[in-house]
PDB file of N, CA, C and O in Angstrom:
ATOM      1  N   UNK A   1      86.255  80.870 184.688  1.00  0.00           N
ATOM      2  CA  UNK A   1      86.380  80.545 183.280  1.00  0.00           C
ATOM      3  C   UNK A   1      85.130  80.993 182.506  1.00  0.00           C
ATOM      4  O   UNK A   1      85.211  81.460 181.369  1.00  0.00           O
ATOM      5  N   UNK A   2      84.361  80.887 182.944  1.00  0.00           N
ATOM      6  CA  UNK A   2      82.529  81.245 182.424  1.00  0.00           C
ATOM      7  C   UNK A   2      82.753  82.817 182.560  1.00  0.00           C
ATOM      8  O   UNK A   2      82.324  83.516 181.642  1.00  0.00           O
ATOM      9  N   UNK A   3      83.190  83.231 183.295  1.00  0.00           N
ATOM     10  CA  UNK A   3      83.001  84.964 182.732  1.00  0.00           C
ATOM     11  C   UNK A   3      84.302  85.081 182.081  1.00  0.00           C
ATOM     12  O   UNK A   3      83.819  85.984 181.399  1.00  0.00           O
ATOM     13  N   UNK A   4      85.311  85.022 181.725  1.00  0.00           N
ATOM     14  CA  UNK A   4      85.751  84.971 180.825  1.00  0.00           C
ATOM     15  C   UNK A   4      85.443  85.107 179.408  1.00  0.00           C
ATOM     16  O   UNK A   4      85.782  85.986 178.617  1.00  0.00           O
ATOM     17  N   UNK A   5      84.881  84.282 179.279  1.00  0.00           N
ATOM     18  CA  UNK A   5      83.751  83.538 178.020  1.00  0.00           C
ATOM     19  C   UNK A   5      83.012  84.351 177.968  1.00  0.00           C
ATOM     20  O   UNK A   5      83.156  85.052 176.967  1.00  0.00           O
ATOM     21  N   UNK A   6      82.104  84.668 178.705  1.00  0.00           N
ATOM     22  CA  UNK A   6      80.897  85.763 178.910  1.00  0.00           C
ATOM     23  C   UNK A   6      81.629  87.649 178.363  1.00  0.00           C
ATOM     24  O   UNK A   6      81.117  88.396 177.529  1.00  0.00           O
ATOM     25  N   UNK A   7      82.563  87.839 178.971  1.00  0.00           N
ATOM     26  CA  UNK A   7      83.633  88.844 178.353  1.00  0.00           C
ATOM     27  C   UNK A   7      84.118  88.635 177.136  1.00  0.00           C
ATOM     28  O   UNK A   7      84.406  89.695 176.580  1.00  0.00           O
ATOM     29  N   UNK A   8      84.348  87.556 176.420  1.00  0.00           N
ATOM     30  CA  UNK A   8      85.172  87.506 175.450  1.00  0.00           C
ATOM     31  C   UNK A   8      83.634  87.382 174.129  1.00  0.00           C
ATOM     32  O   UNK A   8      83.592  88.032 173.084  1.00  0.00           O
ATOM     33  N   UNK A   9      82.688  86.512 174.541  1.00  0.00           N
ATOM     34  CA  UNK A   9      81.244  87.229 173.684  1.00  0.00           C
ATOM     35  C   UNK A   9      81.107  88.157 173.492  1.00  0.00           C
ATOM     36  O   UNK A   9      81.421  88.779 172.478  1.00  0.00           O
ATOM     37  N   UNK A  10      80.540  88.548 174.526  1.00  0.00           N
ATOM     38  CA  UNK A  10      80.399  89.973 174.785  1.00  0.00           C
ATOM     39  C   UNK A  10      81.623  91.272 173.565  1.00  0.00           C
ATOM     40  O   UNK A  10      81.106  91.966 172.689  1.00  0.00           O
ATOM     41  N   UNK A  11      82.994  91.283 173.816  1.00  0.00           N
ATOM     42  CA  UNK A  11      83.755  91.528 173.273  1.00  0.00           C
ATOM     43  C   UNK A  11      83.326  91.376 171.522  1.00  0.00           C
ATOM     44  O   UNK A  11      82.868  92.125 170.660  1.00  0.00           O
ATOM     45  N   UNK A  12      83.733  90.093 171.598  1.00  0.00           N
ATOM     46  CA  UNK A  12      83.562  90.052 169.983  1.00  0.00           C
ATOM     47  C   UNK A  12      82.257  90.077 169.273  1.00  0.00           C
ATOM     48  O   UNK A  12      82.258  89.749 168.087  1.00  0.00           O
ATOM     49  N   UNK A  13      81.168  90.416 169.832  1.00  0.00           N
ATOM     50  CA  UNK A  13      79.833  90.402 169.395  1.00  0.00           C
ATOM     51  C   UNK A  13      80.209  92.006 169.445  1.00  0.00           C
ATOM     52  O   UNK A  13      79.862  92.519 168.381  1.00  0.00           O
ATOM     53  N   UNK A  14      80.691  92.776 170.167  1.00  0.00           N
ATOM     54  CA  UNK A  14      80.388  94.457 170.252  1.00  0.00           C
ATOM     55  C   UNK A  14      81.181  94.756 168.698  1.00  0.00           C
ATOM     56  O   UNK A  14      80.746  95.549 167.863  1.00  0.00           O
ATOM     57  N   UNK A  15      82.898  93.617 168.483  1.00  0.00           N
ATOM     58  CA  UNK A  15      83.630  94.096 167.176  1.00  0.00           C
ATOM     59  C   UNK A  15      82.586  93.856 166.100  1.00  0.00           C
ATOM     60  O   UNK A  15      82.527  94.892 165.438  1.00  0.00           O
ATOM     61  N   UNK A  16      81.674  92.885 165.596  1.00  0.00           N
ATOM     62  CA  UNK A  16      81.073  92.264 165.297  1.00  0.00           C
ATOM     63  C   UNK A  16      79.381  93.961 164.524  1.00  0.00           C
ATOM     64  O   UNK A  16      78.975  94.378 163.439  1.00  0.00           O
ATOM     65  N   UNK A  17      79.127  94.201 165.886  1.00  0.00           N
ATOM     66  CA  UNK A  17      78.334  95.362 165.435  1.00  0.00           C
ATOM     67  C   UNK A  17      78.947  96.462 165.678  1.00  0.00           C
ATOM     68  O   UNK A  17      78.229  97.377 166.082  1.00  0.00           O
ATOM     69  N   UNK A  18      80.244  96.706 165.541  1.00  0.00           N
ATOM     70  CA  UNK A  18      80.809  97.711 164.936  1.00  0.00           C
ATOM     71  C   UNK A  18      81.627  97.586 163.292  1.00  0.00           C
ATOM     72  O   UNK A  18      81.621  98.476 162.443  1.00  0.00           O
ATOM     73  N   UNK A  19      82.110  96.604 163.203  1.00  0.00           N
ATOM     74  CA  UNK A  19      82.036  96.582 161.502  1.00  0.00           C
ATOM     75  C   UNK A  19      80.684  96.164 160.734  1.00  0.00           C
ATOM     76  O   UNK A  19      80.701  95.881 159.536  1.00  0.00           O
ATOM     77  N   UNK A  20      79.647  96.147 161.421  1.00  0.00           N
ATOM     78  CA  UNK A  20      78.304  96.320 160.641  1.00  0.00           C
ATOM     79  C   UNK A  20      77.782  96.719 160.678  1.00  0.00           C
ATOM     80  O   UNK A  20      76.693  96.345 160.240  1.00  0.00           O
ATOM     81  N   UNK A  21      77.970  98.036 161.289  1.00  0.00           N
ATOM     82  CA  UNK A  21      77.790  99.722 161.166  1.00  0.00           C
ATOM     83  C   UNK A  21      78.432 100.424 160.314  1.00  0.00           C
ATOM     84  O   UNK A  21      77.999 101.264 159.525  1.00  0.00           O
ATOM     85  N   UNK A  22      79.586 100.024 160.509  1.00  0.00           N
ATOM     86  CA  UNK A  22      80.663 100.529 159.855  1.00  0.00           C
ATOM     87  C   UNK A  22      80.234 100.142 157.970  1.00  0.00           C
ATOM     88  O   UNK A  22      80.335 100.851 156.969  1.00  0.00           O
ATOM     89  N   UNK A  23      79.871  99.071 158.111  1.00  0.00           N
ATOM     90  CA  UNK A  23      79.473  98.356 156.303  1.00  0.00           C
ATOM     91  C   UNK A  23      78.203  99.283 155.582  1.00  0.00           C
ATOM     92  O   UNK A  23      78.004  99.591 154.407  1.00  0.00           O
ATOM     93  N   UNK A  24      77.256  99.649 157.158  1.00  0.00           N
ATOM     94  CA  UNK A  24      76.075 100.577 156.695  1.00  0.00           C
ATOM     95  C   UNK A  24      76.160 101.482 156.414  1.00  0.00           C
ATOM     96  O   UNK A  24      75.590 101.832 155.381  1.00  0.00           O
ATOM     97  N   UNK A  25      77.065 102.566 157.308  1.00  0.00           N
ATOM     98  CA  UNK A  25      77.808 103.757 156.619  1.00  0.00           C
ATOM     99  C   UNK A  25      78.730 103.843 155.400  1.00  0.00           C
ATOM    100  O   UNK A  25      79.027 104.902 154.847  1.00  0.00           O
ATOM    101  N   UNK A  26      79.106 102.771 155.077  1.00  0.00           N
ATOM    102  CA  UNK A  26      80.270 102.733 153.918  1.00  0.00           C
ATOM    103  C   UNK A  26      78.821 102.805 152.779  1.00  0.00           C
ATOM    104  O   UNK A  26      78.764 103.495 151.761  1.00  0.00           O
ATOM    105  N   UNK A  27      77.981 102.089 153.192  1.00  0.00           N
ATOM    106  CA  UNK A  27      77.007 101.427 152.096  1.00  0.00           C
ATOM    107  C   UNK A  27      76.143 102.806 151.547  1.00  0.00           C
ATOM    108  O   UNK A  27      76.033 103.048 150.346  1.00  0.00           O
ATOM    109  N   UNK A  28      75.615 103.572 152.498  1.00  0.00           N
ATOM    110  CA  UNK A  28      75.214 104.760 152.418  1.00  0.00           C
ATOM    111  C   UNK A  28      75.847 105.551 152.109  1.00  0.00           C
ATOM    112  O   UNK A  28      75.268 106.129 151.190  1.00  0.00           O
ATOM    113  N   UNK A  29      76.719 105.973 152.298  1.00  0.00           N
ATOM    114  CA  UNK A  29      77.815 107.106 151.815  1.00  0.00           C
ATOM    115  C   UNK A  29      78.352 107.104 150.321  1.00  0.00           C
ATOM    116  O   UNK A  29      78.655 108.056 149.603  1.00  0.00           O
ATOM    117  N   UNK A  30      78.377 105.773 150.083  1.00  0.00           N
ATOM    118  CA  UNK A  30      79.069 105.155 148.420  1.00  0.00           C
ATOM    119  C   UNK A  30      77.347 105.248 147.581  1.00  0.00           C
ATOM    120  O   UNK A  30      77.424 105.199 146.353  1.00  0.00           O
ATOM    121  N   UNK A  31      76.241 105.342 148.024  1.00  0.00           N
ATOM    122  CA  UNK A  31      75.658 105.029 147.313  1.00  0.00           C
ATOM    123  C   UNK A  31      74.468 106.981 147.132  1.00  0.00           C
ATOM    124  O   UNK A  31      73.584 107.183 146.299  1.00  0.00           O
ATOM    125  N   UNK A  32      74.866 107.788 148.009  1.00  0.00           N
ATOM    126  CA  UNK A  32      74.802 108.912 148.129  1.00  0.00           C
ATOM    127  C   UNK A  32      75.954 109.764 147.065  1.00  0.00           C
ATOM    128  O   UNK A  32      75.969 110.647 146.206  1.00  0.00           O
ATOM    129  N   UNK A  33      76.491 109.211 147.491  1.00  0.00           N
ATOM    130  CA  UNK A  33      77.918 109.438 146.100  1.00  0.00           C
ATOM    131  C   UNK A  33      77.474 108.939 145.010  1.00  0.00           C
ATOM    132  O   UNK A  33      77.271 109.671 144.042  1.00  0.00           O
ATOM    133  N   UNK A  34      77.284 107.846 144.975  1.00  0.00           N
ATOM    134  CA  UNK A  34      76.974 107.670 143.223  1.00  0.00           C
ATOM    135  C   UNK A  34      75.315 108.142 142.566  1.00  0.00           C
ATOM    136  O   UNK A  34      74.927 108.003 141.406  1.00  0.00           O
ATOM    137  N   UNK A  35      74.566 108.716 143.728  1.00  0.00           N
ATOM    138  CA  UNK A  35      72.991 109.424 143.020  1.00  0.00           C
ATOM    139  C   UNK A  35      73.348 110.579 142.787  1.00  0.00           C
ATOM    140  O   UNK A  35      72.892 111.211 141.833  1.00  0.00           O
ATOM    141  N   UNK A  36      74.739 111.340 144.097  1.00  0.00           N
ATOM    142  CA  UNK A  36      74.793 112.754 143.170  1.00  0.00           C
ATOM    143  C   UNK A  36      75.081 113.266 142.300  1.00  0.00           C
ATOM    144  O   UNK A  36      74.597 114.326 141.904  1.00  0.00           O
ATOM    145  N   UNK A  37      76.476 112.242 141.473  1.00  0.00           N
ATOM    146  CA  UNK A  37      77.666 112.227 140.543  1.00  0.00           C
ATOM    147  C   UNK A  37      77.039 111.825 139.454  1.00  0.00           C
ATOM    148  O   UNK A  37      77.296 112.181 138.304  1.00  0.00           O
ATOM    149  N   UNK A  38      75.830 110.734 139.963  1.00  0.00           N
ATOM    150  CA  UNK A  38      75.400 111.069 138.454  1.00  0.00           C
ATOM    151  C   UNK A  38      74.476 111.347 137.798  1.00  0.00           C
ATOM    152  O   UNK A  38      74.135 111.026 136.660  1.00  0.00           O
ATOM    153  N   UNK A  39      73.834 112.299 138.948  1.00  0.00           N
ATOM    154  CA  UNK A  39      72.833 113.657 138.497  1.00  0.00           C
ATOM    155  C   UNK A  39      74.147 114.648 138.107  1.00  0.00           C
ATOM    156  O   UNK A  39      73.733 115.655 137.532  1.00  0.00           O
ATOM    157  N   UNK A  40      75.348 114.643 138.232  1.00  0.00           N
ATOM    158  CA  UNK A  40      75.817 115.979 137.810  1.00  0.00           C
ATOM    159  C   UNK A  40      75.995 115.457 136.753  1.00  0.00           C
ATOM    160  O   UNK A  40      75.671 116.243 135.862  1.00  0.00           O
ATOM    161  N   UNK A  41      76.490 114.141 136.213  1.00  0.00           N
ATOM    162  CA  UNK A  41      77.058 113.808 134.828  1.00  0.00           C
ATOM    163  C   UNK A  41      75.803 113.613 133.845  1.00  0.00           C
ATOM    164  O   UNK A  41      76.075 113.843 132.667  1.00  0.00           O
ATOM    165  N   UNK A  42      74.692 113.293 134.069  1.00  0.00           N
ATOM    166  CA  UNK A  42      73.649 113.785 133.589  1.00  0.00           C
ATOM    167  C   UNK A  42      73.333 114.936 133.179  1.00  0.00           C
ATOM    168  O   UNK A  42      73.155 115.096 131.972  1.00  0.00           O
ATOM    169  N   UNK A  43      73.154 116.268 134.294  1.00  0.00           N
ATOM    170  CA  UNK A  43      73.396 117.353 134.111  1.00  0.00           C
ATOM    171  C   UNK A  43      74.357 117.930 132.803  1.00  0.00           C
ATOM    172  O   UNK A  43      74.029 118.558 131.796  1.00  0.00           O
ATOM    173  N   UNK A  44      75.541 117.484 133.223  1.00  0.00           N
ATOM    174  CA  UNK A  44      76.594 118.275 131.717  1.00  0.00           C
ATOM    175  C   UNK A  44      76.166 117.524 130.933  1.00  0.00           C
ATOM    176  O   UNK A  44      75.471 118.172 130.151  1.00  0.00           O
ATOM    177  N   UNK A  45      76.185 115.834 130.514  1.00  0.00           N
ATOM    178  CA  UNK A  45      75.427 115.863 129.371  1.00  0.00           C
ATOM    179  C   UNK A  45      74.375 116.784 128.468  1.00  0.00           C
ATOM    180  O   UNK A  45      74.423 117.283 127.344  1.00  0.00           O
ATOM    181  N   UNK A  46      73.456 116.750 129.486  1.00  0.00           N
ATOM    182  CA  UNK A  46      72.632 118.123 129.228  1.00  0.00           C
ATOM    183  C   UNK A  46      72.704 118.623 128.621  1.00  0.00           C
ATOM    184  O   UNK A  46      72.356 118.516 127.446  1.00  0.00           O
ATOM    185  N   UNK A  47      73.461 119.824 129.448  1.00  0.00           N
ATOM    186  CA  UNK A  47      73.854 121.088 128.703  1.00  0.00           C
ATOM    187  C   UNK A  47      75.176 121.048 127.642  1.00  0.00           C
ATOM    188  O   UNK A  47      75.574 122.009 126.985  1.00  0.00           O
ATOM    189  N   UNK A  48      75.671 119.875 127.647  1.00  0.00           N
ATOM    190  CA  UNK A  48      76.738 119.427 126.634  1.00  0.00           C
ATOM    191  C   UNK A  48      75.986 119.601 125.280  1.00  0.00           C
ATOM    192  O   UNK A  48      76.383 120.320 124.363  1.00  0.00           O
ATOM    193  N   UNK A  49      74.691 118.746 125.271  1.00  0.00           N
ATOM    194  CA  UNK A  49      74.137 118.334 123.431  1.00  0.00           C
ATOM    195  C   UNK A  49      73.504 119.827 123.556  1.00  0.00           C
ATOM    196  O   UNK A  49      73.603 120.438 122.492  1.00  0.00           O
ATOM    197  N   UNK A  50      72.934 120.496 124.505  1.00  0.00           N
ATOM    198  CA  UNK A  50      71.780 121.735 124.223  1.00  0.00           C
ATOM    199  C   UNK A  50      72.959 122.722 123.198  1.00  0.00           C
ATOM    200  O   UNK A  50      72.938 123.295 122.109  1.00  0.00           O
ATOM    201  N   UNK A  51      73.917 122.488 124.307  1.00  0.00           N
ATOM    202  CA  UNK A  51      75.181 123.511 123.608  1.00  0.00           C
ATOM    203  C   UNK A  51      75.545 123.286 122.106  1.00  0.00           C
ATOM    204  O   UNK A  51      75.566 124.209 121.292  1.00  0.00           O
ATOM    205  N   UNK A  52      75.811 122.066 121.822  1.00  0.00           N
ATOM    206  CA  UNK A  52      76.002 121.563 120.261  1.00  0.00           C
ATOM    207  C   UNK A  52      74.569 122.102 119.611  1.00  0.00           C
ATOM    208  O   UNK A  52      74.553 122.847 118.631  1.00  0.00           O
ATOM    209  N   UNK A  53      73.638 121.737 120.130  1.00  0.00           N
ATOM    210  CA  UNK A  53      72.111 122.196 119.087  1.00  0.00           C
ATOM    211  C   UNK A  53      72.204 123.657 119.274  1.00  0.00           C
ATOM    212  O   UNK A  53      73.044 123.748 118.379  1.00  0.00           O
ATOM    213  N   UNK A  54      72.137 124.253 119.465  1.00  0.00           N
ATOM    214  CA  UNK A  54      72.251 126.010 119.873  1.00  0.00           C
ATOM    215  C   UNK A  54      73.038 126.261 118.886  1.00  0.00           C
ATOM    216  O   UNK A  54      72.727 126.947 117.912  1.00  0.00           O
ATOM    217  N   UNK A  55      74.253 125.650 119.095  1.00  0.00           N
ATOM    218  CA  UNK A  55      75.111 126.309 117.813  1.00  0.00           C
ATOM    219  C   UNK A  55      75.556 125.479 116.576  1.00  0.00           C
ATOM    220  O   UNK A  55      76.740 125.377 116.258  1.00  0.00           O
ATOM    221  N   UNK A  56      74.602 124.932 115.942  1.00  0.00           N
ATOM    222  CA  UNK A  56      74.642 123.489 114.833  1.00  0.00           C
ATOM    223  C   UNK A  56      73.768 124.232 114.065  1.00  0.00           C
ATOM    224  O   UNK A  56      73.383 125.378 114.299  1.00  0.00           O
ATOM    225  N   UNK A  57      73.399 123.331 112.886  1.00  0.00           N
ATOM    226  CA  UNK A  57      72.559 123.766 111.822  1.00  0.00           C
ATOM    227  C   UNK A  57      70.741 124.629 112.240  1.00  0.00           C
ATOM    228  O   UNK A  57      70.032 125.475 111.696  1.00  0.00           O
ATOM    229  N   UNK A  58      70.686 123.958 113.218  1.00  0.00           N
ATOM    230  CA  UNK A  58      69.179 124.513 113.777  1.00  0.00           C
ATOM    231  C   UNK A  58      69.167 125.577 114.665  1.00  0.00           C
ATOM    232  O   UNK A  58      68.082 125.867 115.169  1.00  0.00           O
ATOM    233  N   UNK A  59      70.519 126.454 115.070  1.00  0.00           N
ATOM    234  CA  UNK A  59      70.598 127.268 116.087  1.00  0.00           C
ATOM    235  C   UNK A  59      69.254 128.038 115.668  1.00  0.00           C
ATOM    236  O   UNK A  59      68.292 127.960 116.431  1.00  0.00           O
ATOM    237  N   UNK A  60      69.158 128.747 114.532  1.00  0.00           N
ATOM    238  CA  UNK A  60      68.102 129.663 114.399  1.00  0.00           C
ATOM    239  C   UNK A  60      67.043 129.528 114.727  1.00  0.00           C
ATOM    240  O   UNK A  60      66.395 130.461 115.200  1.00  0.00           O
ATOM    241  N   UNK A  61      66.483 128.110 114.541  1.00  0.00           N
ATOM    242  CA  UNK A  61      65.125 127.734 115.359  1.00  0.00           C
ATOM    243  C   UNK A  61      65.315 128.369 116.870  1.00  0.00           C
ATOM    244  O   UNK A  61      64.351 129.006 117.294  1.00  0.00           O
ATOM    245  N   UNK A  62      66.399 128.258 117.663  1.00  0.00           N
ATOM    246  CA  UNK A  62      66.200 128.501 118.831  1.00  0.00           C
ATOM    247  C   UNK A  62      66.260 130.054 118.660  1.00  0.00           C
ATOM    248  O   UNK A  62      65.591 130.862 119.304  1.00  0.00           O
ATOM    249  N   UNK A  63      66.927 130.259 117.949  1.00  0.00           N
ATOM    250  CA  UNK A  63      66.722 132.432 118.444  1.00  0.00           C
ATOM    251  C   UNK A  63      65.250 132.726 117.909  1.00  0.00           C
ATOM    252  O   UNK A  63      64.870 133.858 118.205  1.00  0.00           O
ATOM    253  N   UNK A  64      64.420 132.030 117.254  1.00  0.00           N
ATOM    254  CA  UNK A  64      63.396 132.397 117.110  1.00  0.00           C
ATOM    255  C   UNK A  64      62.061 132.045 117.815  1.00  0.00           C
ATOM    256  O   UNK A  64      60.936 132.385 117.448  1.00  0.00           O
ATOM    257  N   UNK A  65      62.489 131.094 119.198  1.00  0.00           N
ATOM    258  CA  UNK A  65      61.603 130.696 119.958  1.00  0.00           C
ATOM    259  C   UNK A  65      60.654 132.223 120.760  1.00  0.00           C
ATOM    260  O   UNK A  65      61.144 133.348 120.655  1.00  0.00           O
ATOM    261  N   UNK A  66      59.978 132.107 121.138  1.00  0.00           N
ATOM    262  CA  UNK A  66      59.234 133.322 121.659  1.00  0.00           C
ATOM    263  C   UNK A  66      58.357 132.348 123.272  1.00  0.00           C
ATOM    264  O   UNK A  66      58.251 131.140 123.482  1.00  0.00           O
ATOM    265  N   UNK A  67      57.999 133.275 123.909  1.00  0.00           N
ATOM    266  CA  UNK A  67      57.194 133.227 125.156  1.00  0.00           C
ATOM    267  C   UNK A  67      57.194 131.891 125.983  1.00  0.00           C
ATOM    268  O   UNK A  67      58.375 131.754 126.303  1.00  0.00           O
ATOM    269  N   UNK A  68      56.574 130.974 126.428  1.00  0.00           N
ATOM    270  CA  UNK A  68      56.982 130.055 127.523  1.00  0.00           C
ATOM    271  C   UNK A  68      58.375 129.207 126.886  1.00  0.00           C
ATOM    272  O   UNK A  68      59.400 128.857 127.471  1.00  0.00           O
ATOM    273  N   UNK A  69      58.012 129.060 125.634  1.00  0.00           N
ATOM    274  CA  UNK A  69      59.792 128.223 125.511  1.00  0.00           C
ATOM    275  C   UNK A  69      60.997 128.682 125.554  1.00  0.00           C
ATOM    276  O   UNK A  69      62.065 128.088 125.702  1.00  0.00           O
ATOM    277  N   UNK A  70      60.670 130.194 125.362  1.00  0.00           N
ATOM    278  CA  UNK A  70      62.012 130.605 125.638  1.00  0.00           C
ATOM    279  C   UNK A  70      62.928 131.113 126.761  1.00  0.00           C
ATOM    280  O   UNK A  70      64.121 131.199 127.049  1.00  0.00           O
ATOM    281  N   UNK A  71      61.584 131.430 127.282  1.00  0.00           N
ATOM    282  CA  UNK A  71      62.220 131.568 128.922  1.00  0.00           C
ATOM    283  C   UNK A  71      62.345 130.020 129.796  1.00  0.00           C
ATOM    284  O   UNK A  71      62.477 129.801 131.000  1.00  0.00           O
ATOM    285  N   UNK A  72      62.246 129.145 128.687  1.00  0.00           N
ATOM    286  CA  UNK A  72      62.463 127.915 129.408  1.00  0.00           C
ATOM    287  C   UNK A  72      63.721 127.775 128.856  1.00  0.00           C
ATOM    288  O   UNK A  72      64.537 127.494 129.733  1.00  0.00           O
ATOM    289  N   UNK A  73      64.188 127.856 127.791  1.00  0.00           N
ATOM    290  CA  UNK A  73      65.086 127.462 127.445  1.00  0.00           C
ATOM    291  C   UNK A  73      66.392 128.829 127.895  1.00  0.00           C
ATOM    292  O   UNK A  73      67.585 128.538 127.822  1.00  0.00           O
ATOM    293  N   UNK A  74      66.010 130.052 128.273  1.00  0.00           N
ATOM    294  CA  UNK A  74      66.944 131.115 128.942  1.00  0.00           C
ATOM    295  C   UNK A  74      67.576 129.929 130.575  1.00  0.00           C
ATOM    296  O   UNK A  74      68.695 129.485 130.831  1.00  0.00           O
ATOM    297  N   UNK A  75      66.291 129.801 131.295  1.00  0.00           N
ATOM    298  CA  UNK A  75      65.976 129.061 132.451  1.00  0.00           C
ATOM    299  C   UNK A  75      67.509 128.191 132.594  1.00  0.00           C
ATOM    300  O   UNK A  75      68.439 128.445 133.360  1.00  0.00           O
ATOM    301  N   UNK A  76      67.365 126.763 131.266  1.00  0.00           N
ATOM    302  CA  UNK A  76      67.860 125.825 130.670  1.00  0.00           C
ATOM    303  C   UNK A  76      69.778 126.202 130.735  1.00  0.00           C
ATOM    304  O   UNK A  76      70.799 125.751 131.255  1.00  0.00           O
ATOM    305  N   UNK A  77      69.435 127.069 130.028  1.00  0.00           N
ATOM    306  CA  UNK A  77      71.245 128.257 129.784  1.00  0.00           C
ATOM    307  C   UNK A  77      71.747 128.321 130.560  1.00  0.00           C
ATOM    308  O   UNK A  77      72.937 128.027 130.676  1.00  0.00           O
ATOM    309  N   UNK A  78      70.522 129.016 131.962  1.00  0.00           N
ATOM    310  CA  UNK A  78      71.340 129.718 133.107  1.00  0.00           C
ATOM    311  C   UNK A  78      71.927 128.883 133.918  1.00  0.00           C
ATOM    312  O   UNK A  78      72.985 129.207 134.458  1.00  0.00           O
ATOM    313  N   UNK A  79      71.301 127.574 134.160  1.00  0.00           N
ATOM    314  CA  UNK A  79      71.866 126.331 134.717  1.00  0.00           C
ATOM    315  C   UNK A  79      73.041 126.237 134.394  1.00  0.00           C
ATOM    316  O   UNK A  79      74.068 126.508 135.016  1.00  0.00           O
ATOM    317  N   UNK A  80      72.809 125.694 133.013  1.00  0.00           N
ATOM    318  CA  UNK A  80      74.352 125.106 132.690  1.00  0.00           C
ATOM    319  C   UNK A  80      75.097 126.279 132.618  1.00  0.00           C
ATOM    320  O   UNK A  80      76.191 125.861 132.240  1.00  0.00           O
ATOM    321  N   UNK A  81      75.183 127.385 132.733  1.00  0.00           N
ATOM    322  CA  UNK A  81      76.277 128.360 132.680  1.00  0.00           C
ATOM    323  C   UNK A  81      76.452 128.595 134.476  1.00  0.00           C
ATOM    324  O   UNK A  81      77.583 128.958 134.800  1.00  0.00           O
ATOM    325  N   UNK A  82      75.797 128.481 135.227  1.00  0.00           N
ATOM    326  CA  UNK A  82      76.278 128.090 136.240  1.00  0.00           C
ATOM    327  C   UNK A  82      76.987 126.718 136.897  1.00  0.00           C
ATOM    328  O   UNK A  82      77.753 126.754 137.860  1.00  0.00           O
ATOM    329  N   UNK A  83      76.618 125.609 136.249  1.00  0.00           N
ATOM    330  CA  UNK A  83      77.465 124.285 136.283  1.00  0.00           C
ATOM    331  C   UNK A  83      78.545 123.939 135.337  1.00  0.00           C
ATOM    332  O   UNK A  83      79.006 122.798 135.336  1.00  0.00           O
ATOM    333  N   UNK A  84      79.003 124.905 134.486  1.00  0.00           N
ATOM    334  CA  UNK A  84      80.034 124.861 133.407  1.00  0.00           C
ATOM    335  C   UNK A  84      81.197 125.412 134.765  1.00  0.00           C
ATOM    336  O   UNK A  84      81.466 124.523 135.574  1.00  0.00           O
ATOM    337  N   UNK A  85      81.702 126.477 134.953  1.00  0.00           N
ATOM    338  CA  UNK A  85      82.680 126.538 136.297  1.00  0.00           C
ATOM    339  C   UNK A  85      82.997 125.838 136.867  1.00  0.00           C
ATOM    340  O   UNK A  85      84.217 125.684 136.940  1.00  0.00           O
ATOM    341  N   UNK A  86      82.094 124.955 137.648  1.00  0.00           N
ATOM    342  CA  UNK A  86      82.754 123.835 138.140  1.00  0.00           C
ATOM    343  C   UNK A  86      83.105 122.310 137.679  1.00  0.00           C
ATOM    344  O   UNK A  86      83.584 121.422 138.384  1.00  0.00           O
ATOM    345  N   UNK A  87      82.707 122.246 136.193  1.00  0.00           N
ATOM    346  CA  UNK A  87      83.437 121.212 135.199  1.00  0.00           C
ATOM    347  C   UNK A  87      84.780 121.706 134.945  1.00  0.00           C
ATOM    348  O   UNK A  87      85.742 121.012 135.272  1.00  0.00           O
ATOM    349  N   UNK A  88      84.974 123.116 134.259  1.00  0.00           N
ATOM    350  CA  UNK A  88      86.005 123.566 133.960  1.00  0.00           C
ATOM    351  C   UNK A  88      87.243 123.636 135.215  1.00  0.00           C
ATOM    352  O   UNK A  88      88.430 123.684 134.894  1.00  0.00           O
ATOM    353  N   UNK A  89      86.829 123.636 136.577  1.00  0.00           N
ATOM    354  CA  UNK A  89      87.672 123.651 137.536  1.00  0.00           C
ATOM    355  C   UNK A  89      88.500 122.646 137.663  1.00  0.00           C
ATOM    356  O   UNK A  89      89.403 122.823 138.481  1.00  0.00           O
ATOM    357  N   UNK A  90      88.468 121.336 136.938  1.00  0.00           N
ATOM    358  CA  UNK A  90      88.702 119.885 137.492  1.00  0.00           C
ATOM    359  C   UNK A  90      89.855 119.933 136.737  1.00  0.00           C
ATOM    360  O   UNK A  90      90.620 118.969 136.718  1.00  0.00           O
TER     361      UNK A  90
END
């Protein structure tokens, strides 16, 4: 009867640290998911308002930027024209 018991611990202590592994991986995985999703939704924000200012009342300020800002702001473009494709895919 005592190993029985000793088996059936044993047993339910192993189910025991396998759904609390199982909770750590769920926990990690959901929370890896939500730092990347919303660096991307960050991201299109981004380049969402840059896009409205570019072409709004102040665009001209930007065609008239010259030397480190503007190759920051080319930099800025090339991003979001590479992360626009895969918004538009969805």
């Amino acid at each position: 009867m005592e190993a029985n018991l000793r088996f059936l611990n044993r047993a339910i202590s192993a189910k025991v640290w396998e759904v609390l592994v199982l909770f750590v991986v769920i926990a990690i995985a959901a929370t890896v998911y939500r730092v990347y999703f919303s660096r991307a939704v960050a991201l299109t924000q981004v380049c969402d308002r840059l896009a409205e200012l570019q072409n709004d009342e102040v665009a001209d300020m930007f065609n008239q930027l010259t030397g480190e800002a503007e190759q920051w702001l080319k930099e800025v473009n090339r991003l979001c024209e590479v992360r626009r494709p895969m918004k538009e895919a969805r």
